[in-house]
C-alpha positions in Angstrom: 0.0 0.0 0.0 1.6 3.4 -1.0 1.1 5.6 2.3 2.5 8.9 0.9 0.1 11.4 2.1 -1.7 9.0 4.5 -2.2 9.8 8.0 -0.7 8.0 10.7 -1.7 8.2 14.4 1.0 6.7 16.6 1.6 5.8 20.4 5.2 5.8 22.1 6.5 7.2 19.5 9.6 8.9 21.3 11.9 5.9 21.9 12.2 2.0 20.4 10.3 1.0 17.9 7.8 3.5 18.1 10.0 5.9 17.1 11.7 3.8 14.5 8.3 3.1 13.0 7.5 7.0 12.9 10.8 7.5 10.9 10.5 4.6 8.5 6.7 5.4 8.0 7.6 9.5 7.4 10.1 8.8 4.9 7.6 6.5 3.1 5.5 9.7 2.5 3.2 9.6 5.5 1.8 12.5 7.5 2.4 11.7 11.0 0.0 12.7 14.6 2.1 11.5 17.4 0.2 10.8 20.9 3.4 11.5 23.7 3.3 11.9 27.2 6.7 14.0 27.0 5.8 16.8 23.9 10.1 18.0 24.3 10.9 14.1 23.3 8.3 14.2 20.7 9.6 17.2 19.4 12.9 16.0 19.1 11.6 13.2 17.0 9.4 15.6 15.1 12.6 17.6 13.7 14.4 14.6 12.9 11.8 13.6 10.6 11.7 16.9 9.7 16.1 16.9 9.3 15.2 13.7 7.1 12.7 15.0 4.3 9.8 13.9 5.7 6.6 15.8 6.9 6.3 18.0 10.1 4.3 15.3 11.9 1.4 17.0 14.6 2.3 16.6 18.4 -0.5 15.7 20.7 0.0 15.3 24.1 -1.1 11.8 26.3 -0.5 10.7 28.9 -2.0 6.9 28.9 -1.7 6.5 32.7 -4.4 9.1 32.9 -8.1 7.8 30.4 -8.7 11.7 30.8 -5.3 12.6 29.4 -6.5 10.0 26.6 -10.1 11.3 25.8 -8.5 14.9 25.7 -5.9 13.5 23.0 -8.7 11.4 20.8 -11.1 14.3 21.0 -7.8 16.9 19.5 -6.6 14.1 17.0 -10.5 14.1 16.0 -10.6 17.9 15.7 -8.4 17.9 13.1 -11.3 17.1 11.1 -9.0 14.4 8.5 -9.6 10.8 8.4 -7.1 8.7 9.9 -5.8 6.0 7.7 -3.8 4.0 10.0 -3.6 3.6 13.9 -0.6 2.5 15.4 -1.2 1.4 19.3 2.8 0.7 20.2 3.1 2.4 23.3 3.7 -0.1 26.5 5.1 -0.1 29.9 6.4 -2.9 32.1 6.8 -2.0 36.2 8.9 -3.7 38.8 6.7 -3.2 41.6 2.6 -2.3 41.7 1.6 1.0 40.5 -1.3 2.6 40.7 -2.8 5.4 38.4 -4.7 8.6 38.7 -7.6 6.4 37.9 -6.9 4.1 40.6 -5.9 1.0 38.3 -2.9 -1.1 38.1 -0.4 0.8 35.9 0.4 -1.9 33.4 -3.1 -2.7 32.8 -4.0 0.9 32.6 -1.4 1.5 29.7 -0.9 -1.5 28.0 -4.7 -2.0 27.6 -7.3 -0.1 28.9 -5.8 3.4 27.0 -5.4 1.6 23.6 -9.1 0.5 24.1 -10.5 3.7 24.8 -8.4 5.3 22.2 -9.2 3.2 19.5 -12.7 3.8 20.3 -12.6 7.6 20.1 -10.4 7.2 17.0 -13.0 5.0 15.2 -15.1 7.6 13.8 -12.1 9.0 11.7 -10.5 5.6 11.0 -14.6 4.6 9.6 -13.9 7.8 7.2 -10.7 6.5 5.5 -12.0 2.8 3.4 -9.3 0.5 3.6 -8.2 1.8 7.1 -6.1 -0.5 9.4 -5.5 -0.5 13.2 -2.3 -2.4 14.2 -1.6 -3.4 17.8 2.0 -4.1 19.6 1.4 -7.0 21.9 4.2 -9.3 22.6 5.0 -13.1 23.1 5.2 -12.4 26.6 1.1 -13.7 26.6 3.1 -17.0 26.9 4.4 -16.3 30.1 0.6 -16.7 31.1 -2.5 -19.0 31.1 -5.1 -16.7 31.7 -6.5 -12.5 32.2 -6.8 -13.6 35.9 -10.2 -12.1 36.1 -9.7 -12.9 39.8 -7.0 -9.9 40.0 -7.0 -8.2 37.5 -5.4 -5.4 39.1 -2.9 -7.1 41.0 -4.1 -6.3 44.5 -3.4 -10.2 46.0 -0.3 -10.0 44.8 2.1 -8.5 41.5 5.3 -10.1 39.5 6.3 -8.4 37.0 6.6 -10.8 33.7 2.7 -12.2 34.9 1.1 -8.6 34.9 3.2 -7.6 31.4 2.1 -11.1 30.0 -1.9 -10.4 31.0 -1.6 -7.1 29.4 -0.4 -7.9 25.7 -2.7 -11.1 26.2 -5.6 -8.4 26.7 -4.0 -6.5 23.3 -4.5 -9.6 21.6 -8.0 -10.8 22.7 -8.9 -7.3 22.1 -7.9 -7.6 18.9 -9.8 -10.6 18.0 -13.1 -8.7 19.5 -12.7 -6.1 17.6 -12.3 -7.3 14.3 -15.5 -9.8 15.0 -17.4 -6.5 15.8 -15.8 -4.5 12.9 -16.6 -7.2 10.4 -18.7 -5.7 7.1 -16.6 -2.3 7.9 -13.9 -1.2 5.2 -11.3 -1.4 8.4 -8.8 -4.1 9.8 -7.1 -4.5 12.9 -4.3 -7.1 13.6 -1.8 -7.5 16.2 2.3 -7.8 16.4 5.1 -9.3 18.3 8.1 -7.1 17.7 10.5 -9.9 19.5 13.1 -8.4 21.9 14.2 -5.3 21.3 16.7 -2.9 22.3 14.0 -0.2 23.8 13.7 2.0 26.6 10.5 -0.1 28.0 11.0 -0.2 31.9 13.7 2.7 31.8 10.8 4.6 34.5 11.5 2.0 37.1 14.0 3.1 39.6 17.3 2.2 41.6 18.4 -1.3 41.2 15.9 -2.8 38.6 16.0 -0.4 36.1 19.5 -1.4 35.7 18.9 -5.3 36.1 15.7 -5.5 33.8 17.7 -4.5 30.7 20.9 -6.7 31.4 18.4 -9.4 31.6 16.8 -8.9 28.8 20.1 -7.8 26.2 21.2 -11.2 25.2 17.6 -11.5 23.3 17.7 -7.8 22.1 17.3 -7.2 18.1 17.4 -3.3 16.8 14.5 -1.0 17.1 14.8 -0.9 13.5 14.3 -4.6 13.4 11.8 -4.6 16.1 9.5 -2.7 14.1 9.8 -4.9 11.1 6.3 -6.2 11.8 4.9 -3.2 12.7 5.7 -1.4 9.4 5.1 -4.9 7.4 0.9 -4.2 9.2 0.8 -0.9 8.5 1.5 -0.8 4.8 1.5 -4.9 2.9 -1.0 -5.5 0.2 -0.4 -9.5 1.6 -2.5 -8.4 5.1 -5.1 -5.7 3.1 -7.5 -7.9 3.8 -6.6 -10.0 6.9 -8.5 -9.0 10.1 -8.1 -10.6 14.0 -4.6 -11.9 13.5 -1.3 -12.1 15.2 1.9 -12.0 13.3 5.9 -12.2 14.3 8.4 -11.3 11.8 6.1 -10.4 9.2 4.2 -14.0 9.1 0.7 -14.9 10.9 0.7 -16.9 13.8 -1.1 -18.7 15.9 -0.9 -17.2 19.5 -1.3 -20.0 22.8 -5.0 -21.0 23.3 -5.4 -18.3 25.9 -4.9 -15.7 23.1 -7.8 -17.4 21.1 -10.5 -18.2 24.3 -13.5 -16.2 23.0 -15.2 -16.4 25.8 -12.1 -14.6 27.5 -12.1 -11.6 25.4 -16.2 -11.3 25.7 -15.3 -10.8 29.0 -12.2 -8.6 29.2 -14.2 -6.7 26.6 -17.5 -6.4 29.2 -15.2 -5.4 32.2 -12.8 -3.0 30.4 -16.2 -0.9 29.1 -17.5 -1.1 32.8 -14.1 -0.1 34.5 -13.5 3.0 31.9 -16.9 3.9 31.2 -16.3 3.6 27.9 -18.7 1.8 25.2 -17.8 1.5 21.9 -20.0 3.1 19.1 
């Protein structure tokens, strides 16, 4: 698909592969809105783009800890009053230790799930506008690491380890996806869902002291490039091969199955009921 002129709206795209994506995807043509919780960051990718021949791309700020901070950033991507062809949900966050938002939810939960749900949502309208639209989801192996949402505790509050809660949150990305698609069926829209594989990135750079310097030496021996990392992400965005390919998951640039979990209906008829009830957020 030739995206030169097309617009873009991407998450977390100041560091890793969200940036990388923004880069590859300006100097492919696109025209760029990207949702960041730290507008200086963003602005420094902005004039690198810039530096590079692309498009200015449009800075809006988000915070995804905060559903306010979202619905203020969907409502000023929506009054720019231009379909949005493509919507990139990459932004993630992984914690050492329980943290709770503004909204009283657990943080990873919060960001990793209930934001891109909401936004998506809000964004739907404008995406509805542009036939042939697609809406492309980072989630991540790490849904392996788990056999279940733990509908029990969802929000961690009998106890939280790290790689369970991160594991439950990109499983929620990719039973979200699947619901989604089932409800966008008919529409000219598709939504799929990625794992980048390890990569180099500055996920879990907020945690402090001690782990924030243990999480990445943990992880380095598995790192691949951002570049590489957003292989699949780019590959979603613009392939003829997926124009018509809606509810699936994909790792370097190929479909694949995810683990049962990620394909229990019944799961993500649930998650879906609970995550409208806890945000207050229905879909259209």
């Amino acid at each position: 698909m030739n995206i030169t002129g097309k617009h873009i709206v991407i998450t977390g795209a100041t560091a890793g592969i969200g940036e990388s994506s923004a880069r590859i995807l300006a100097e492919q043509g696109a025209q760029l809105t990207l949702l960041c919780r730290n507008l200086d960051k963003g602005a420094a990718v902005a004039r690198a783009i810039v530096a590079a021949g692309g498009s200015e791309p449009t800075l809006v700020a988000m915070d995804m800890a905060s559903l306010a901070s979202v619905r203020e950033a969907a409502q000023a991507v929506l009054e720019q009053k231009r379909p949005v062809n493509i919507l990139l949900n990459n932004a993630g966050v992984v914690n050492t230790s329980r943290k709770i938002t503004v909204d009283g939810f657990e943080e990873t939960l919060a960001v990793n799930h209930f934001a891109p749900f909401v936004l998506t949502g809000m964004l739907l309208p404008a995406l509805l506008e542009a036939p042939g639209a697609r809406i492309v989801n980072v989630a991540s192996a790490a849904h392996e690491f788990v056999r279940d949402m733990g509908f029990d505790d969802m929000h961690a509050e009998q106890s939280f380890k790290t790689f369970r809660e991160y594991g439950r949150s990109k499983l929620a990305n990719i039973l979200f996806t699947r619901s989604l698609a089932e409800r966008l069926q008919g529409q000219p829209i598709t939504v799929n869902c990625l794992h980048p594989g390890a990569v180099s990135t500055s996920l879990g750079a907020q945690n402090k002291g001690l782990a924030a310097r243990i999480l990445p030496l943990l992880l380095k021996p598995f790192f691949r490039s951002a570049d590489k990392g957003a292989e699949t992400s780019i590959y979603l965005c613009t392939s003829d091969e997926v124009s018509d390919v809606s509810g699936a998951y994909f790792a370097n640039c190929k479909q694949k199955q995810p683990k049962p979990w990620g394909r229990d209906d019944a799961a993500a008829k649930r998650l879906w009921a609970y995550t409208e009830e806890s945000t207050g957020f229905t879909y259209p």
